[in-house]
Structure formats: C-alpha cells, structure tokens
Backbone as a printed PyTorch tensor [residue, N CA C, xyz], in Angstrom:
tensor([[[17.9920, 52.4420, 48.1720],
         [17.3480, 51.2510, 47.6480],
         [16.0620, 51.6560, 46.9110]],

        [[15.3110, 51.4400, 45.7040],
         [14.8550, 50.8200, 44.7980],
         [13.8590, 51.0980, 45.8220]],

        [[12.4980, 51.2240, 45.7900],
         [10.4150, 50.9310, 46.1000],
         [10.3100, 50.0090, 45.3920]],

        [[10.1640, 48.8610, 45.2260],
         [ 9.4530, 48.0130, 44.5650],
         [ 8.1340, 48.3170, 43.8880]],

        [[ 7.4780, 48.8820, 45.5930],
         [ 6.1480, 48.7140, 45.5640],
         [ 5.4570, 50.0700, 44.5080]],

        [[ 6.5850, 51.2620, 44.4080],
         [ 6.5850, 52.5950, 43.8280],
         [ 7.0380, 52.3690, 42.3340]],

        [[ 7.6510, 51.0740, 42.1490],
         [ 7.7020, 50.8780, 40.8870],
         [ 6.5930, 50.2350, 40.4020]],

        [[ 5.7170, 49.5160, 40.8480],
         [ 4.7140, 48.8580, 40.2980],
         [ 3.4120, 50.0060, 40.2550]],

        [[ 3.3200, 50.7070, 41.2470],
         [ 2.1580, 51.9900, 41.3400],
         [ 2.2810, 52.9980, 39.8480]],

        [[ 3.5290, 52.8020, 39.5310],
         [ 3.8540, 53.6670, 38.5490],
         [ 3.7430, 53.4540, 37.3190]],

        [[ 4.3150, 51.6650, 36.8270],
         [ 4.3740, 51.2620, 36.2620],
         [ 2.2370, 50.9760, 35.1940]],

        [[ 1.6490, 50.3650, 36.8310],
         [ 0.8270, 50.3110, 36.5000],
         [-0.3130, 51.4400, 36.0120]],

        [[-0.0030, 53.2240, 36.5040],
         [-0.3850, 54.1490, 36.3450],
         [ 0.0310, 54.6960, 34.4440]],

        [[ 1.2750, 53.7300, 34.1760],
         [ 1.2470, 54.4660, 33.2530],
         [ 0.7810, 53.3310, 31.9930]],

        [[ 0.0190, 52.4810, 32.8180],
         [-0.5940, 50.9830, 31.4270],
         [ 0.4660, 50.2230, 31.1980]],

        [[ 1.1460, 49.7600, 31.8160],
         [ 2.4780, 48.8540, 31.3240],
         [ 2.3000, 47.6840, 31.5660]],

        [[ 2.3310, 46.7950, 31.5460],
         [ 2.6300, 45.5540, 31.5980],
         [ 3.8880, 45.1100, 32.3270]],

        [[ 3.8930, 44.5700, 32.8950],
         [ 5.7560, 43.9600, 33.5990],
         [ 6.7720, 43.3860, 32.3090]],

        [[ 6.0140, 42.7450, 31.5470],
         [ 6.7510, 42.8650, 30.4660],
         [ 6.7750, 43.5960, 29.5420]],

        [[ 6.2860, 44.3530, 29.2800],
         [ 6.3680, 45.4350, 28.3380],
         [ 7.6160, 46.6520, 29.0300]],

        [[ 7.5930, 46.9420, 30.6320],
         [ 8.8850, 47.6810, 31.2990],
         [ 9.9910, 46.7390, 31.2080]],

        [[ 9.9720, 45.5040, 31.2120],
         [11.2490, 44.6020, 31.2150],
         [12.0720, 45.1390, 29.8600]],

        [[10.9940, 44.5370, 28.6200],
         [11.2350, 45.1500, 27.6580],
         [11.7100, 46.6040, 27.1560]],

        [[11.4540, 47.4840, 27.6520],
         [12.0290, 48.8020, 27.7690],
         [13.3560, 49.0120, 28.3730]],

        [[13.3680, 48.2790, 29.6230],
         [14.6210, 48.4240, 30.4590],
         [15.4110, 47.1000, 30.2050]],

        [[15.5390, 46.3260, 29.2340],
         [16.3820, 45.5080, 28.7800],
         [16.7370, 44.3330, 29.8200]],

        [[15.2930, 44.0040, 30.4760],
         [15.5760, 42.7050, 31.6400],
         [14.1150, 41.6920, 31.2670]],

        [[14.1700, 40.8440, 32.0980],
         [13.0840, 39.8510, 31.8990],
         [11.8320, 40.6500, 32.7950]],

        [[10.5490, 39.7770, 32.3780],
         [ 9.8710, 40.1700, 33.2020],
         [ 9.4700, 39.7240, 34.4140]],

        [[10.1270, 38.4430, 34.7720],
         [10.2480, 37.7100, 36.1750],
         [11.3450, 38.9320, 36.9550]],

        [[12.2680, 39.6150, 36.1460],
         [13.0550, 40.3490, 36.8530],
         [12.0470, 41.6520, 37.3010]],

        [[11.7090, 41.8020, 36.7330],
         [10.9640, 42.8820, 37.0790],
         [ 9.8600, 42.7320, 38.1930]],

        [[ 9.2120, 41.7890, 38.1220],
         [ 8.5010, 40.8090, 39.4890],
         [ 9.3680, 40.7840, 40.3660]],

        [[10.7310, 40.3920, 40.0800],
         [11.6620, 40.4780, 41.5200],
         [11.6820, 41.8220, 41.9250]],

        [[11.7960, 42.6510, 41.0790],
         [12.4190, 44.1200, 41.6170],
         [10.9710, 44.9040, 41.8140]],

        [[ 9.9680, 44.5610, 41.7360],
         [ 8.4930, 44.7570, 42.2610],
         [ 8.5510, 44.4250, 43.8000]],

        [[ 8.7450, 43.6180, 43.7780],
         [ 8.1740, 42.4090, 45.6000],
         [ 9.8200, 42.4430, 46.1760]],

        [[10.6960, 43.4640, 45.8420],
         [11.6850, 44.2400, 46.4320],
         [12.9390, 42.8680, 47.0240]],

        [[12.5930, 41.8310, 45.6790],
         [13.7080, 40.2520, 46.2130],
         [14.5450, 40.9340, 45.4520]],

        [[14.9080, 41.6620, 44.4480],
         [16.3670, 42.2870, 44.3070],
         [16.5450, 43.9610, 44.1570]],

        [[17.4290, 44.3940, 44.1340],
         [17.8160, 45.7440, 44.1880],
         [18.5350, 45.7550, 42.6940]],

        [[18.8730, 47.1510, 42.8690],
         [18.8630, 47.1590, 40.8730],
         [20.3000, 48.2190, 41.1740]],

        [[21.3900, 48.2100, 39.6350],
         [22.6090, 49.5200, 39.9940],
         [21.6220, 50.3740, 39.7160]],

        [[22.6180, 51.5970, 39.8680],
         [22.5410, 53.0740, 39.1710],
         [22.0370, 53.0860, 37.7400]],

        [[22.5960, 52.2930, 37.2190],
         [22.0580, 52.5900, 35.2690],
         [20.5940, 51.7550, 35.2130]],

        [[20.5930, 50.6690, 35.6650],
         [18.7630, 50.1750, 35.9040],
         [17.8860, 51.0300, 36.2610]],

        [[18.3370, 51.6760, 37.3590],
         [17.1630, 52.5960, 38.1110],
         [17.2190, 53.4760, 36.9970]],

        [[18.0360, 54.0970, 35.9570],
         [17.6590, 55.4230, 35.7090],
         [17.5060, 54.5390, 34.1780]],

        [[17.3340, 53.3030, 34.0100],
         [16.0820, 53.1130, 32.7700],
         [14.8960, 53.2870, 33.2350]],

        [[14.4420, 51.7950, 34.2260],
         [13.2040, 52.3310, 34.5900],
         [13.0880, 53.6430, 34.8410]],

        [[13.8350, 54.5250, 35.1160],
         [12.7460, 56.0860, 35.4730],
         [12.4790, 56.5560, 34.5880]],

        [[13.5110, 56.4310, 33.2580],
         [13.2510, 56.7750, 31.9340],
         [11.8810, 56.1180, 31.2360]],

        [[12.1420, 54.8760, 31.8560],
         [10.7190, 54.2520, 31.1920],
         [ 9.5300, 54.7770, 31.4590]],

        [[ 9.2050, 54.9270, 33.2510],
         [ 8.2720, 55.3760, 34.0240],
         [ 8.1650, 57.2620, 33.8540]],

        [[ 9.1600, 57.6530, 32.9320],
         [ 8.5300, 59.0650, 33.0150],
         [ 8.7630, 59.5600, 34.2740]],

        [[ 9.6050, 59.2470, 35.0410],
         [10.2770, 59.8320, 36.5940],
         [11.3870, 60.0960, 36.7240]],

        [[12.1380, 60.3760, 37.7520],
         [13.0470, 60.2630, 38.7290],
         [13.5930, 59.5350, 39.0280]],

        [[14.8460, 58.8570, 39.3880],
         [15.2660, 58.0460, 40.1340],
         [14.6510, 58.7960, 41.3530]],

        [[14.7660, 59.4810, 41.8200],
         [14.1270, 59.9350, 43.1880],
         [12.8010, 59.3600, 43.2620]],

        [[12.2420, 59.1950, 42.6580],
         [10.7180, 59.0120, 42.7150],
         [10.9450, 57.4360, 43.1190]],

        [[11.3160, 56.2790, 43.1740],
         [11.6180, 55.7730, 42.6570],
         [12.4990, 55.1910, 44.1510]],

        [[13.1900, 55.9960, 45.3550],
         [13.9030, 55.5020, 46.0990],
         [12.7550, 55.2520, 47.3230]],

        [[13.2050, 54.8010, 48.1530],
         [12.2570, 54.0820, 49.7000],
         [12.2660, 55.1450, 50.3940]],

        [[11.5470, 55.2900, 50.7760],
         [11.5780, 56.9000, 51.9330],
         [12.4760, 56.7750, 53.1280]],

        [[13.4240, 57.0250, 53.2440],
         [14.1230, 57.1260, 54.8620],
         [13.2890, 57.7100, 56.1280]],

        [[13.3080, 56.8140, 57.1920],
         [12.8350, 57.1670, 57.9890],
         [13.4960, 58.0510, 59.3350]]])
C-alpha cells in the first residue's frame, strides 16, 4: 500500500502543489488529497507516475511493514 503521508512529504519537498502532481500523474487534485490522507490506494501504473513525478521509487513511496 501507497504512504499517503510519504507522498505529501515528498511532494511538498519537491514545491508541488497537489495540483500541479495531479496534473503530472493524469488525476484530479481532490484525488490526490484522497491518496494523501490514505482514503484511497492507487494500481501499479499510478504509483510508478507519481514516483516518476516525485523523482523516486515506488519503494520510496510504500508503508513500512512492521
């Protein structure tokens, strides 16, 4: 599963705007608020826009197992 909270640390590290990553990753930016505050989970090809967007990993990017 998706960090929400690791997408927004990132997002915001790299000056983005929620809509300006929506825009990159081809979703709204309420979606991106959802997938921030972790109300939805994203496939395989989402995660590896945003990482593309964010300059990461999908790894970077997953919830830490405990």
């Amino acid at each position: 599963m998706i960090d929400g909270a690791k997408i927004r640390q990132l997002r915001m590290k790299a000056g983005m705007t929620m809509a300006e990553l929506g825009y990159k990753i081809g979703v709204t930016e309420a979606m991106v608020s959802q997938l921030e505050r972790n109300l939805r989970d994203t496939n395989t090809e989402k995660a590896q826009r945003i990482a593309d967007a964010l300059n990461v990993t999908v790894n970077d990017l997953l919830l830490a197992r405990r």
